[in-house]
N, C-alpha and C positions, 0 to 999 in steps of 0.2 A: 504494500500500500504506500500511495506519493505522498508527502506532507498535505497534500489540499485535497487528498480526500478524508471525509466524513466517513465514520465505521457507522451509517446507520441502522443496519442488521443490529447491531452490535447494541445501539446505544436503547434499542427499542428494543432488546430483550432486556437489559439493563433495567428498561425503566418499569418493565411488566414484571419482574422480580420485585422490584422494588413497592411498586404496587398492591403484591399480592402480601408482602412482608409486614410492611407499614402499619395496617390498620388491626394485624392481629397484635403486633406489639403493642399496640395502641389501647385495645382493648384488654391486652396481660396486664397493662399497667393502670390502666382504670379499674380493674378488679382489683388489684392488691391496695390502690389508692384508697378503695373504698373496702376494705377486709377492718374488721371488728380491732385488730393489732393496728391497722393502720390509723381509725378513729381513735384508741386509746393513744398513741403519738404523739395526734394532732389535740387533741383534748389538752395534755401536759403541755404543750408548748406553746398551745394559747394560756392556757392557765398562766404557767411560767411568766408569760408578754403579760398578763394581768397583773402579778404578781409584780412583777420589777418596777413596773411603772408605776402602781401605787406606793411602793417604796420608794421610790425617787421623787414622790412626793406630786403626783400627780392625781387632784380629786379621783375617786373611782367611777362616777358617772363617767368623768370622762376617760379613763381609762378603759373601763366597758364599752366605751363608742371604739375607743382604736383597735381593743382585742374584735373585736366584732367585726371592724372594716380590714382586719389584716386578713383575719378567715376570708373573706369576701372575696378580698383580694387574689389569694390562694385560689382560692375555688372558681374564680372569672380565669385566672391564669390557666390553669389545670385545662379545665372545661375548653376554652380559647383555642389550646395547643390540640386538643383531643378531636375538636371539630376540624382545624385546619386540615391534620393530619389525613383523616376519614376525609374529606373533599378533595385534599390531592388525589390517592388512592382513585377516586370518584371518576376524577376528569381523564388516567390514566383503564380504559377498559371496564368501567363502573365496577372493579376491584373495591373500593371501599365501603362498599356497602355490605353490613354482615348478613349472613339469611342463618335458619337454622340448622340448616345443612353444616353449615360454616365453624358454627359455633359445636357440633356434634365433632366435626372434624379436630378443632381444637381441642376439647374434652377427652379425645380417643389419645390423643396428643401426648397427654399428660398424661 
């Protein structure tokens, strides 16, 4: 192959790998995100954001506004990445979309 050619065979299986990959990692990591271990985590660590900041001498109403907008924040971030993701997948061969086929496949997986 010459410098100015494009491997498009190449790049287009590349990118339907990538496609079929993407949304189940996506979805491994949404499940663990959301697993009972993971809520207890995120519980202490808001707590903790609670905690420190009323010791640093910050009212607790308002401390309870920021622990609250940090979760938020977390959860808009999370959710954000999780959609993107699932839509590339999407526009690459409508790979990103799960069915229950999918999700069986994944489950057999494990």
């Amino acid at each position: 192959m010459s410098k100015s050619e494009i491997p498009v065979q190449e790049i287009g299986e590349l990118m339907d790998t990538v496609s079929e990959k993407i949304p189940k990692m996506l979805r491994n990591v949404m499940s663990s995100f959301y697993s009972a271990e993971s809520g207890r985590e995120v519980g202490k660590s808001i707590g903790g954001l609670y905690q420190e900041l009323v010791a640093a001498g910050i009212p607790e109403a308002d401390a309870l506004a920021m622990a609250k907008d940090y979760l938020s924040s977390i959860s808009s971030m999370f959710n954000n990445a999780v959609k993107s993701g699932v839509q590339q997948g999407a526009t690459h061969g409508g790979r990103g979309q799960s069915s229950a086929a999918d999700e069986q496949t994944d489950a057999d997986e494990d």
